[in-house]
C-alpha positions in Angstrom: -35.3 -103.7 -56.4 -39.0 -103.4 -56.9 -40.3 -100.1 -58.5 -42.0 -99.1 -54.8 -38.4 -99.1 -53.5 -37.0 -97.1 -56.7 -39.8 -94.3 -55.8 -39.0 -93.8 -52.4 -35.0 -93.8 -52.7 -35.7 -91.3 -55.4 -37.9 -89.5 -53.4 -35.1 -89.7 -50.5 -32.5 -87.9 -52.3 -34.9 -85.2 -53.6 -35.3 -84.6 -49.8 -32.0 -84.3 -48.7 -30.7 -82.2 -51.3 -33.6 -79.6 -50.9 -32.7 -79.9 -46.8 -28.8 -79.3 -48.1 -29.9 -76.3 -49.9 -32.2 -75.1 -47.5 -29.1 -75.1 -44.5 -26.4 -73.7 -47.0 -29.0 -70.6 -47.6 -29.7 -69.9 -44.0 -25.6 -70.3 -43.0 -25.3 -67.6 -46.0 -27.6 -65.0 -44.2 -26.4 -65.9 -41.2 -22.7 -65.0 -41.7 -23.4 -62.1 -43.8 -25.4 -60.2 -41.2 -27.8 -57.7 -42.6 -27.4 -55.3 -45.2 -25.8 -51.5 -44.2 -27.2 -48.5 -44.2 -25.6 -46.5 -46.7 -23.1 -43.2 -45.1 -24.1 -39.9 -45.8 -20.6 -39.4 -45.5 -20.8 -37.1 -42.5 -19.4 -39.0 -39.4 -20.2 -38.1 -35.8 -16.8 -37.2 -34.0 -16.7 -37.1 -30.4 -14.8 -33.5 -29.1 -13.1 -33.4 -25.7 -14.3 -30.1 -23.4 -11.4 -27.8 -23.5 -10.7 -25.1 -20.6 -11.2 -21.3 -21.8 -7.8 -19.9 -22.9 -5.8 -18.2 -20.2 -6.0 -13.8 -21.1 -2.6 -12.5 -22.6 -1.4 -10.0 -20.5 2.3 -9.1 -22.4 2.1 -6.4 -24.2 2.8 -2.8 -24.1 -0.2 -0.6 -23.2 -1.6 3.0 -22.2 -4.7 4.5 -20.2 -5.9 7.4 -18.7 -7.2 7.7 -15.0 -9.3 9.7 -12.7 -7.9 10.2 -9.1 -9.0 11.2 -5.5 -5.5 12.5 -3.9 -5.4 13.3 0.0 -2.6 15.5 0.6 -0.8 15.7 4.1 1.4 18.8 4.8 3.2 18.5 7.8 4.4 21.6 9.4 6.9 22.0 11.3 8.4 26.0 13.0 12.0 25.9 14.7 12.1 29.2 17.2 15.7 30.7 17.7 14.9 32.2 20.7 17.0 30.7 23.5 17.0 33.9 26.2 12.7 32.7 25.8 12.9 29.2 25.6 9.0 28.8 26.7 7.7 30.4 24.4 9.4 29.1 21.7 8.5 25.5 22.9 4.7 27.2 22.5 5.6 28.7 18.8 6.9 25.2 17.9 3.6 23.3 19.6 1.8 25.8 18.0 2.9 25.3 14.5 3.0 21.5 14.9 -1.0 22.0 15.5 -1.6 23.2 12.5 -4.3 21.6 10.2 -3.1 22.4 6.5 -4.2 18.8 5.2 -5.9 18.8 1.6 -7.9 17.0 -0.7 -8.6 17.3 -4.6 -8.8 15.9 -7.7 -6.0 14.2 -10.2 -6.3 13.7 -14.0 -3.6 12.2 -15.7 -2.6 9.5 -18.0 -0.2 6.0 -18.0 1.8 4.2 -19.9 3.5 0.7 -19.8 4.7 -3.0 -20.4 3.5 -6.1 -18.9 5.5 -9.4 -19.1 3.2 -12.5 -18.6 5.3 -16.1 -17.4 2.3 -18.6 -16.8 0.4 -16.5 -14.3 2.8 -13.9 -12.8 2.7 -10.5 -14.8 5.7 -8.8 -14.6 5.5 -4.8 -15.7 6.7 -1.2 -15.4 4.7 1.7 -16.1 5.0 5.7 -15.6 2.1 7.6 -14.5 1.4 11.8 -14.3 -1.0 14.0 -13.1 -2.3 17.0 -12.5 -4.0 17.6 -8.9 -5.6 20.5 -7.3 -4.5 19.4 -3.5 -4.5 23.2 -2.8 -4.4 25.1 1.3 -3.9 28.6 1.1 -3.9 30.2 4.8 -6.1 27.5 6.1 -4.6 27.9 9.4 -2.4 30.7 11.4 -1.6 31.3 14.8 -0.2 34.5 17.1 3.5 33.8 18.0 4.2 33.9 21.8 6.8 36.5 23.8 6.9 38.7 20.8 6.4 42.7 21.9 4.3 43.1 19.5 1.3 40.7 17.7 2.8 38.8 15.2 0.5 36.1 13.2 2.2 33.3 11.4 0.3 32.4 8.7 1.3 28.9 6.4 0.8 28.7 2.4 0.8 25.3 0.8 0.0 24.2 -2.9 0.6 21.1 -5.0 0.5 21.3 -8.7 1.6 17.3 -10.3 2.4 14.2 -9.5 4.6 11.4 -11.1 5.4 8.3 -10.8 7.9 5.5 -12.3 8.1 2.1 -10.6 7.3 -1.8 -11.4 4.3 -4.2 -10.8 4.1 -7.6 -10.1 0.8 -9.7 -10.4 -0.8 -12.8 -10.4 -3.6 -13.3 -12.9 -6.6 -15.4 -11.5 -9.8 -17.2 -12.5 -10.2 -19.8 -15.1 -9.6 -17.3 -17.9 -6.8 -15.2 -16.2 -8.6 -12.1 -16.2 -8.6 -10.6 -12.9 -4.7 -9.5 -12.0 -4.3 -7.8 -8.4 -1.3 -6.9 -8.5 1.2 -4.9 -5.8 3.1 -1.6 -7.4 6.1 0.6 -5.9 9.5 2.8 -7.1 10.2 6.9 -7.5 8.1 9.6 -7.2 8.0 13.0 -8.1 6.2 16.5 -7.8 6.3 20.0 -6.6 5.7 21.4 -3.2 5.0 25.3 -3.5 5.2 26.4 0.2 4.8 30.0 1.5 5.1 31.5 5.4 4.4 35.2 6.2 4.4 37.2 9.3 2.5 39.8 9.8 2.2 42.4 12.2 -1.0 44.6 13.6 0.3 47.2 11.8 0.4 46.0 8.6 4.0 45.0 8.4 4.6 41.9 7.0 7.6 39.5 5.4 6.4 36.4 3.1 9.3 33.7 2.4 8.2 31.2 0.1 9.6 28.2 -1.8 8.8 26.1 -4.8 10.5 22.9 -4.8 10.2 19.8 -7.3 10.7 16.9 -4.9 12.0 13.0 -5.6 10.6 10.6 -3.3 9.5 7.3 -3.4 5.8 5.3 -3.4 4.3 2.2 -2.8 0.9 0.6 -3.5 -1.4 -1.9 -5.2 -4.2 -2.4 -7.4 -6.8 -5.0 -8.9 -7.3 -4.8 -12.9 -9.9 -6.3 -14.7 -9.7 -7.4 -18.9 -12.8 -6.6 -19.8 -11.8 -7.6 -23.7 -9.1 -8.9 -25.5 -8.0 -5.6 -25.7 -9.7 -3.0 -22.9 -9.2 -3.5 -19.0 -10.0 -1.6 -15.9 -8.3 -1.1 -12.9 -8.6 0.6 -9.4 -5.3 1.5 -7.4 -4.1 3.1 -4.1 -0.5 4.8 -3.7 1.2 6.2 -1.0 3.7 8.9 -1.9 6.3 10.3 0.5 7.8 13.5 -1.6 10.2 14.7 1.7 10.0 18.1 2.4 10.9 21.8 2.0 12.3 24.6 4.5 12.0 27.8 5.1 13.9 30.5 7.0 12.7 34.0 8.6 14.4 36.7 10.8 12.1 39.6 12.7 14.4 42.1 13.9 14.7 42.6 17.8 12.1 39.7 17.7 12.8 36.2 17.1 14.7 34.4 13.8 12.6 30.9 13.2 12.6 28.1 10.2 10.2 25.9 9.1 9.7 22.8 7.9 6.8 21.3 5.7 6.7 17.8 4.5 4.6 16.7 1.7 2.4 12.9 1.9 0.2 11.6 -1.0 -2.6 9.2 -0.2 -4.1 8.3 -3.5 -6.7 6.3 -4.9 -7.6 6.4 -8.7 -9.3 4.5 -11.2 -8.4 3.8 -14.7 -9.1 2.7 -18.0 -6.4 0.9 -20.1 -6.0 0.1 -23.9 -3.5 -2.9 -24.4 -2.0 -3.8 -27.7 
């Protein structure tokens, strides 16, 4: 081989091994990718969107209340008279007539347990009061076929008001903070009812009657948690306490009873602490 062909073979492999080189460097970087960033060591986590939690309402819990109470008295006169059977039909119209309906205010206070199973509430709670439902004479009338001018004149007051019964509910909204909720069970309060006759001249006989009465109610209400803690509600009861009777004799005159039935219409609004 001449020393023109030893140059160029020379030359030949000094070529192909830089090439080799060359391709083994760029395979290198190509695998290993580029460098990383170093962590700071705080990593981004991705956090699902959970739904409010649903408002506890188990628990035991107590409140006081403001109340509006309309009070219905219903009167009622039985005349003995038989011999004067018209006119007793217009003593017993007469009485019927009467408007001795009241209204006043209740304060009182509450206290109870609620049991929550997903969103029914389940409770029972007592409630008292005092009202001032009070009708003294509001209304009177002459009685009929007597010789002389009677008046029958009506007395009605109504001191408290209690009640014991259970609720059921059903908590709604997202956060289960609004719970209407219907209410019923016993009742119980006074009826202090008072009749005299009275004459022209100035004679007069008063029978009167205080009676605590047990009856029953029924209702329903919307409450409102305002906090974990505080709620407030608005509720209307009906109470039926029964009623109370009377008797009176006028001699030569007549001999009469009377009857006087006792209905709550309430509607009150509270504010309730629960633990």
């Amino acid at each position: 081989m001449t020393a023109s062909g030893g140059s160029f073979t020379r030359f030949l492999m000094k070529s192909l091994t830089l090439t080799l080189i060359a391709l083994t460097g760029l395979c290198t970087l190509a695998y290993a990718g580029p460098e990383p960033i170093p962590s700071s060591g705080k990593e981004m986590k991705e956090v699902a969107l959970q739904p409010p939690p649903c408002h506890e309402w188990t628990g035991f819990y107590v409140g006081g209340f403001g109340a509006w109470d309309y009070a219905v008295f219903d009167p009622s006169v039985r005349d003995a008279r038989e011999d004067e059977a018209e006119d007793a039909r217009e003593v017993e119209k007469r009485a019927h007539d009467l408007d001795l309906n009241a209204n006043g205010a209740e304060v009182g206070g509450l206290i109870g347990f609620n049991f929550q199973l997903h969103r029914w509430v389940f409770g029972v709670e007592i409630d008292g009061g005092y009202t001032w439902a009070r009708n003294s004479e509001h209304d009177k009338f002459a009685i009929p076929g007597s010789d002389d001018l009677y008046v029958l004149a009506p007395s009605i007051k109504t001191h408290y008001l209690a009640t014991f019964g259970g609720r059921v509910g059903y908590a709604l909204g997202r956060t289960c903070r609004l719970l209407p909720y219907v209410t019923g069970g016993m009742a119980l309060g006074d009826l202090d009812f008072e009749q005299r006759i009275s004459e022209t001249d100035d004679w007069s006989q008063t029978r009167s009657k205080d009676n605590t009465n047990v009856g029953w109610f029924v209702g329903g209400g919307l409450q409102y948690a305002l906090t974990n803690h505080l709620s407030v509600r608005g509720q209307y009861e009906y109470v039926d306490l029964g009623d109370v009777n009377v008797s009176y004799h006028v001699p030569t005159e007549f001999s009469a009873s009377s009857r006087m039935e006792l209905r709550h219409h309430n509607v009150s609004l509270a504010i309730i602490y629960g633990f």
